[in-house]
C-alpha positions as CSV (number, residue, x, y, z in Angstrom):
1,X,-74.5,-3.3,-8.3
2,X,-71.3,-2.9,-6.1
3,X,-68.1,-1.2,-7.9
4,X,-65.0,-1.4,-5.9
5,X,-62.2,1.3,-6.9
6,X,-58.8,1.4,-6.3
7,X,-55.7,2.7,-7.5
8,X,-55.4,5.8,-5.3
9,X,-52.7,6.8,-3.2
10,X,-49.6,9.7,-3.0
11,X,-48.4,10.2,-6.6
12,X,-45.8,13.0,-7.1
13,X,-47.2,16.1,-9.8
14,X,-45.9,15.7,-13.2
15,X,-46.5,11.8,-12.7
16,X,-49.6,9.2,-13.7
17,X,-51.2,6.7,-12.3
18,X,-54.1,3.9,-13.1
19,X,-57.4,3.7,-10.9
20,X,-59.4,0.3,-11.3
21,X,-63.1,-0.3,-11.1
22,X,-64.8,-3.8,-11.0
23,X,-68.4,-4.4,-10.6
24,X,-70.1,-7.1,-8.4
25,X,-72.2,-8.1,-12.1
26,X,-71.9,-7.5,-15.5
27,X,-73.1,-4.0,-16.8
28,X,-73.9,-3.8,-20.3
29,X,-71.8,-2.0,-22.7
30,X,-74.1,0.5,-23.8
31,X,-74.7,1.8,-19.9
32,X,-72.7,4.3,-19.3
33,X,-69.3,3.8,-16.9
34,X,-67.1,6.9,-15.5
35,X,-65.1,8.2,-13.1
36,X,-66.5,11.2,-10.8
37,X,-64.2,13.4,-8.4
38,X,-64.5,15.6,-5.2
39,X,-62.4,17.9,-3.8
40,X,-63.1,19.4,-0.4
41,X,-65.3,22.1,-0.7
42,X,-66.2,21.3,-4.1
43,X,-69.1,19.7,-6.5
44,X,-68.7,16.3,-7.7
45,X,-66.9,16.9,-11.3
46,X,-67.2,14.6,-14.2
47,X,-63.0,13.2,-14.9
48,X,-64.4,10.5,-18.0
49,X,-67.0,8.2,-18.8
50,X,-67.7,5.6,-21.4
51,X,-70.2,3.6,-23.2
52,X,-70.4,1.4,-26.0
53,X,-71.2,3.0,-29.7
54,X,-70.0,6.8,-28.5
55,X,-67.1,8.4,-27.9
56,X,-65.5,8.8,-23.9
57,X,-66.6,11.9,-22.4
58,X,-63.4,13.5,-20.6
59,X,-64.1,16.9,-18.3
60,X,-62.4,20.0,-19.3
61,X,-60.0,20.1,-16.2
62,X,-58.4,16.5,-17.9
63,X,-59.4,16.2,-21.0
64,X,-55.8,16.0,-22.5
65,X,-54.3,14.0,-19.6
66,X,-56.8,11.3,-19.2
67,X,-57.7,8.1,-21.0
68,X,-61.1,6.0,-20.2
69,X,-61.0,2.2,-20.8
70,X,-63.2,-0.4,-20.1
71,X,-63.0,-4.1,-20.4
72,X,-66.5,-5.6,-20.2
73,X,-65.7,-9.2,-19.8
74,X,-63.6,-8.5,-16.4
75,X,-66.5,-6.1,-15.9
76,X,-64.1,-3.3,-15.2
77,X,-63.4,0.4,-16.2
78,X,-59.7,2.0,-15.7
79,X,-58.7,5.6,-15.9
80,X,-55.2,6.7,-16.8
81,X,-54.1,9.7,-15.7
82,X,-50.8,11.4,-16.9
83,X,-49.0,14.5,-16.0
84,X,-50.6,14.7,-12.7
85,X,-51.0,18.5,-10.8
86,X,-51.8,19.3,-7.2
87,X,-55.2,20.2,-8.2
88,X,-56.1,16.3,-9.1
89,X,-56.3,15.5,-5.7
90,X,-59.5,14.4,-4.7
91,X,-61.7,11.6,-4.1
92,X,-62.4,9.7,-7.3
93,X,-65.6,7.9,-7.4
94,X,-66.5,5.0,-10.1
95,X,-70.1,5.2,-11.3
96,X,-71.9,3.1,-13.1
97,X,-75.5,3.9,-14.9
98,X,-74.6,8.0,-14.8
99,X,-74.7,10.2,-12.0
100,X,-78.1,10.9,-11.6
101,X,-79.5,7.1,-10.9
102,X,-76.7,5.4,-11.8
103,X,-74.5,2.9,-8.4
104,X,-71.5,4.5,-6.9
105,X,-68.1,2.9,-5.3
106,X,-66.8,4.4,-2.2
107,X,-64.1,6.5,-4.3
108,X,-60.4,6.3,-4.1
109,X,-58.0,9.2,-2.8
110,X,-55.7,10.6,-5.0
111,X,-53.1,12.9,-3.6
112,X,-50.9,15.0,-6.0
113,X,-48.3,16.2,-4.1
114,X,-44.4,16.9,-3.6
């Protein structure tokens, strides 16, 4: 499976913005799809991820700024992010089957700056 992100870019804080994920084939529902971040000099960090028949996951850091979608048929998941601070900048990686065994896209910069 190939995911393809994008979305990222220069984005001013206190504003939002939308990152996209398609996959190369269909993944079902009920595995789980998310959205993973780096910082330099930092672990990967969960932002959301979503399956079928359970609620999103959101990490602490976004949890009230974030909102995880997914649309199965277009085999995509999206990530809304609102109220954006300098500390959101970072690479944003789509995953798709967790982050242990799961397929990774080759992530998305997001800068948060002024």
């Amino acid at each position: 499976v190939q995911l393809q992100a994008s979305g990222g870019g220069l984005v001013q804080p206190g504003g939002s913005l939308r990152l996209s994920c398609v996959a190369s084939e269909s993944i079902h529902s009920s595995i789980r799809m998310g959205w993973y971040r780096q910082a330099p000099g930092t672990q990967r960090e969960l932002v959301a991820s979503i399956r079928s028949g359970r609620d999103p996951d959101y990490g602490a850091s976004v949890e009230d700024r974030a909102t995880i979608s997914r649309d199965n048929a277009k085999k995509s998941v999206y990530l809304h992010l609102r109220n954006l601070r300098p500390e959101d900048t970072a690479i944003y990686y789509c995953n798709a089957g967790g982050p242990r065994n799961g397929f990774w896209g080759q992530g998305t910069l997001v800068t948060v700056s002024s």
